[in-house]
C-alpha positions in Angstrom: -39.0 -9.1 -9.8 -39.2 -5.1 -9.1 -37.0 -3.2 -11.4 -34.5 -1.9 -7.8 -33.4 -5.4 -7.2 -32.9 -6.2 -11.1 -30.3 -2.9 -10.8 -29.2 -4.3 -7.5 -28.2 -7.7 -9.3 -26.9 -5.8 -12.0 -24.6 -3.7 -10.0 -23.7 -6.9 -7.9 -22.5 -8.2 -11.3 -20.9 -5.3 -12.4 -18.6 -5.0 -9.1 -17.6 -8.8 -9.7 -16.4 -8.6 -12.9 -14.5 -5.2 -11.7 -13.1 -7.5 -9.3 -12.3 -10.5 -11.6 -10.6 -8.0 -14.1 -8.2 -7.0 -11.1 -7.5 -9.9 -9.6 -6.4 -11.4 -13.2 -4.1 -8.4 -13.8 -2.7 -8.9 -10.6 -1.7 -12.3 -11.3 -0.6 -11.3 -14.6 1.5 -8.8 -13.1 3.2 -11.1 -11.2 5.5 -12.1 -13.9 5.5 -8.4 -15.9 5.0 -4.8 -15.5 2.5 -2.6 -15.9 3.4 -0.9 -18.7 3.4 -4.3 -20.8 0.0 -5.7 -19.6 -2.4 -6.1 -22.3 -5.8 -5.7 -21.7 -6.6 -9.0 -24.2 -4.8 -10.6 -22.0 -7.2 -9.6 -18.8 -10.1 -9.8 -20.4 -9.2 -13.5 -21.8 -8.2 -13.9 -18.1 -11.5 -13.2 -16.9 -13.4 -14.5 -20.1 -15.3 -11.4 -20.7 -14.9 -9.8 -24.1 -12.5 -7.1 -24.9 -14.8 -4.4 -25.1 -16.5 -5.4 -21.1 -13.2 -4.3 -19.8 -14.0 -0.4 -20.9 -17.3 -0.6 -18.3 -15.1 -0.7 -16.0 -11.6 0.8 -16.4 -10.7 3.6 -19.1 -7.4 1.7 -19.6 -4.7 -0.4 -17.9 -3.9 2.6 -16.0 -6.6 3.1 -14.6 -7.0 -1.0 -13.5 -3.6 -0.2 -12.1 -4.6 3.2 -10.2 -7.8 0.8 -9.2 -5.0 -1.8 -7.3 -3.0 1.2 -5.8 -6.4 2.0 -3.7 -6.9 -1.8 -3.2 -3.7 -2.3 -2.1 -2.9 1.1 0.4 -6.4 3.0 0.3 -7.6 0.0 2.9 -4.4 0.5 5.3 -5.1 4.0 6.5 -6.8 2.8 9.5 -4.6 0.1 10.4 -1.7 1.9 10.4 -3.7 4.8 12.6 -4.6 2.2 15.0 -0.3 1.4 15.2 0.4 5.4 15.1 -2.5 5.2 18.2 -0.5 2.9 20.3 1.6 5.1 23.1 4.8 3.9 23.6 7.6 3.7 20.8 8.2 -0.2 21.5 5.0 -1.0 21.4 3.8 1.1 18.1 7.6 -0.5 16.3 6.4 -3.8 17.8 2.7 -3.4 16.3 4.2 -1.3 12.7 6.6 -4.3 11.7 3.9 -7.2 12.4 1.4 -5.1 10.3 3.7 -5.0 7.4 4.7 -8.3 7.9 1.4 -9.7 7.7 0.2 -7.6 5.1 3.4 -9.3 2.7 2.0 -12.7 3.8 -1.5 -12.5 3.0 -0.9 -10.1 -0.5 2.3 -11.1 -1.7 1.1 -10.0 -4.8 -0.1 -6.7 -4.1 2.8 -5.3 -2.1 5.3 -7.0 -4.9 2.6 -4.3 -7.6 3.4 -1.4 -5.3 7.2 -2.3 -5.0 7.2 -2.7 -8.6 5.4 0.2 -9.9 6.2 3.2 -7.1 9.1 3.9 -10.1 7.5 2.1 -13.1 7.0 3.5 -16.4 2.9 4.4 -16.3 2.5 7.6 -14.7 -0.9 7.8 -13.5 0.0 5.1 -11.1 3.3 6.3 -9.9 1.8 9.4 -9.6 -1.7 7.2 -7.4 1.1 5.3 -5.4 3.2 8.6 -4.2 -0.1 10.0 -3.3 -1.0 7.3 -1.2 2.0 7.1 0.6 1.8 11.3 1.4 -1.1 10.6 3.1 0.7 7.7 5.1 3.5 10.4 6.0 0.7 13.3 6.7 -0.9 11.3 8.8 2.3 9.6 10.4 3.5 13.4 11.0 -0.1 14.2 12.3 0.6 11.4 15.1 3.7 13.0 16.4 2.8 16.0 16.0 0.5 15.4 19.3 2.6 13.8 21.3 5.3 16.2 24.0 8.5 14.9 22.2 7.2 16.8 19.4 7.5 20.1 21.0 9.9 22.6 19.0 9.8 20.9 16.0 9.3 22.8 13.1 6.5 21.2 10.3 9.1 20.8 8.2 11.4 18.5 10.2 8.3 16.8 11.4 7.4 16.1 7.4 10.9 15.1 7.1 11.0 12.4 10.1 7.7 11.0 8.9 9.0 10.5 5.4 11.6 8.5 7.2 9.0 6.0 8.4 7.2 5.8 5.3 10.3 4.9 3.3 11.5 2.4 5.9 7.8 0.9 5.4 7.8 0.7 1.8 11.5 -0.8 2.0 10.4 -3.2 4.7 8.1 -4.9 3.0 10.0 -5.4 -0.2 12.3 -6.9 2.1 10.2 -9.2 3.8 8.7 -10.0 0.4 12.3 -10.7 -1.0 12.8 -13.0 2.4 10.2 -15.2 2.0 8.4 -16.8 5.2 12.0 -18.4 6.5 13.5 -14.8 6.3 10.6 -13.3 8.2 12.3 -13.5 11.8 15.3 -11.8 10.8 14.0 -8.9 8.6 11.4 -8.3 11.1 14.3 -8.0 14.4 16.3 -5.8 12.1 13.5 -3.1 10.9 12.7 -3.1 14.3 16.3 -2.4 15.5 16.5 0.5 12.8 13.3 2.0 14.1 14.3 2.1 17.4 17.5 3.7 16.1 15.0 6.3 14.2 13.1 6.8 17.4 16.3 7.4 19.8 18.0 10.3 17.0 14.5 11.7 17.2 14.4 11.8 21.3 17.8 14.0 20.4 17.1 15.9 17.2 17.0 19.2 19.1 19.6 19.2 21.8 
């Protein structure tokens, strides 16, 4: 066997186990916070030995900065491909179902976000508010280009695109909090308060 595709194995390995560790801390962190999860209790988890979980992550914080990318890194192109759609109806229409489907296939990881955005390990409130700048730069970006965007300073643009990033964030806690039989409603009512968002922004400069 040549020595490349031993190291290929190896790394193949490697990035399972990295993915074992953070799908056991996810599940773990269904039922606690960050700041109390053990890294015994991953590593027992995953059956790997305490000392495996340091080829991988420096500490829980880094796991938990790790499921921050997992969880938003992945949904920068998604949520460009809404922002893309013309039309306000149709990009509310295409931003609520997105959201909604992301809380029903990762429960888990939107319920890590939801919990942790204000949690008590820094590095990952500190990952999560960075993630969710680059949501509102590139939300602002997206306006930016369109005609309803002309005279608006930066600023307010920044501001607006805050708005939609926080109405995100909140609408999938909300979904999450629903549960499937909930997901009608919450979904017609963050649509109706987007459209509300998008109608005060049609007259934010008269």
């Amino acid at each position: 066997m040549s020595h490349s595709h031993t190291a290929g194995i190896r790394q193949a390995q490697k990035q399972k186990t990295r993915q074992a560790l953070l799908d056991a801390a996810l599940q773990l962190l269904e039922e606690q916070s960050l700041s109390s999860l053990g890294l015994r209790e991953v590593t027992r988890a995953v059956g790997v030995a305490p000392t495996a979980f340091y080829r991988h992550f420096r500490d829980t914080a880094d796991l938990g900065v790790a499921l921050v990318e997992e969880t938003l890194g992945s949904l920068h192109a998604t949520i460009g491909e809404a922002l893309a759609e013309s039309g306000d109806d149709v990009r509310i229409d295409r931003t609520v179902a997105l959201i909604a489907e992301l809380v029903r296939t990762s429960p888990a990881h939107v319920r890590f976000i939801a919990r942790e955005r204000h949690g008590g390990v820094q590095p990952v409130r500190e990952a999560i508010g960075a993630q969710l700048r680059r949501f509102a730069d590139e939300v602002a970006a997206a306006f930016a280009g369109e005609p309803e965007a002309a005279g608006w300073s930066e600023a307010d643009l920044q501001m607006l695109a805050g708005v939609y990033v926080d109405h995100m964030v909140m609408t999938a806690c909300t979904f999450l909090e629903a549960g499937p039989e909930g997901e009608e409603q919450v979904g017609s009512v963050a649509r109706r308060q987007l459209r509300l968002i998008s109608l005060g922004r049609r007259h934010w400069l008269d």
